[in-house]
VEXFI-483991 format. One record per residue (C-alpha): residue in three letters; x, y, z. Coordinates in steps of 0.05 Angstrom, whole numbers, padded with zeros to 5 digits, always signed. Each point is the difference from the previous one (the first is absolute). Last residue first. Layout:
alaXYZ...
***
This chain:
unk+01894+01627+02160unk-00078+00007-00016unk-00015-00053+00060unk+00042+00045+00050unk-00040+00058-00012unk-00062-00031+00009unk+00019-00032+00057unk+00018+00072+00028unk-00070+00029-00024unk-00036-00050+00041unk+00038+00009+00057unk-00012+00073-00013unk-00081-00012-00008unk-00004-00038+00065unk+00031+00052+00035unk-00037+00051-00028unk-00065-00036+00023unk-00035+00061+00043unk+00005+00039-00073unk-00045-00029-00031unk-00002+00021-00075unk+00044+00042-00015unk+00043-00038+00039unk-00009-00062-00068unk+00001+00052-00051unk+00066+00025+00037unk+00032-00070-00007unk-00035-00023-00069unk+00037+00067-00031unk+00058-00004+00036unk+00013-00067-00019unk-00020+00013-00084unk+00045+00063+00012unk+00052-00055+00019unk-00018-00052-00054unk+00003+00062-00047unk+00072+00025+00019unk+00024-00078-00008unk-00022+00001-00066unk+00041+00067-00023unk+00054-00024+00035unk+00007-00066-00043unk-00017+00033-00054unk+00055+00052+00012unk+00050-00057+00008unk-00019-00026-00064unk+00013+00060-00041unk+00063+00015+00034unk+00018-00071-00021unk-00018+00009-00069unk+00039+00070-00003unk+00063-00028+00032unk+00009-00055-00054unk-00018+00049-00050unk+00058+00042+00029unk+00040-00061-00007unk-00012-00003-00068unk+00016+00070-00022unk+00058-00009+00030unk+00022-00061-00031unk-00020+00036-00065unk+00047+00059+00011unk+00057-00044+00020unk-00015-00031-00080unk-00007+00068-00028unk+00066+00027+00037unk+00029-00061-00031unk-00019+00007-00066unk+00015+00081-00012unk+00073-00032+00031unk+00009-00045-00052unk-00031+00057-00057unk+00054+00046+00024unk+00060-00050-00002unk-00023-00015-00078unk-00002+00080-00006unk+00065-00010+00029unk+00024-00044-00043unk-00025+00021-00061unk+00028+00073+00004unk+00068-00040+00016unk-00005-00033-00066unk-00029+00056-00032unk+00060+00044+00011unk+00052-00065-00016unk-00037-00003-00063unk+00015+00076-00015unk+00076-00009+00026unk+00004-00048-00057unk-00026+00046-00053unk-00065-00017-00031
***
């Protein structure tokens, strides 16, 4: 192997050596993203529930609320005070 040969692959090396750096990093910032998004997932996830639940104490409300007109309607206001303390306790 001539000496201009091994100077060839030296500098073949290196940059395939640069390459494979570089392939690391972008795998590594890759990774932190991947994680965060996870991060953000979870959280979404929780949040939801957390909607979710408070959607069914309010139908849960409305429910007892108009169940309660339904039912005699002379004492409406009775039945909103009712329905207000109701709403309060589930916060």
């Amino acid at each position: 192997m001539t000496q201009k040969e091994t100077t060839e692959l030296e500098h073949e090396l290196s940059a395939a050596l640069r390459n494979v750096g570089e392939q690391r990093e972008l795998l590594r910032l890759s990774q932190l993203e991947n994680e965060e998004k996870r991060k953000d997932i979870i959280w979404t996830m929780g949040e939801r529930a957390k909607l979710k639940e408070r959607v069914q104490q309010l139908e849960e409300a409305g429910n007892d609320l108009h169940d309660g007109w339904r039912g005699n309607r002379n004492n409406m206001d009775r039945y909103l005070e009712a329905w207000r303390k109701a709403k309060e306790a589930k916060l």
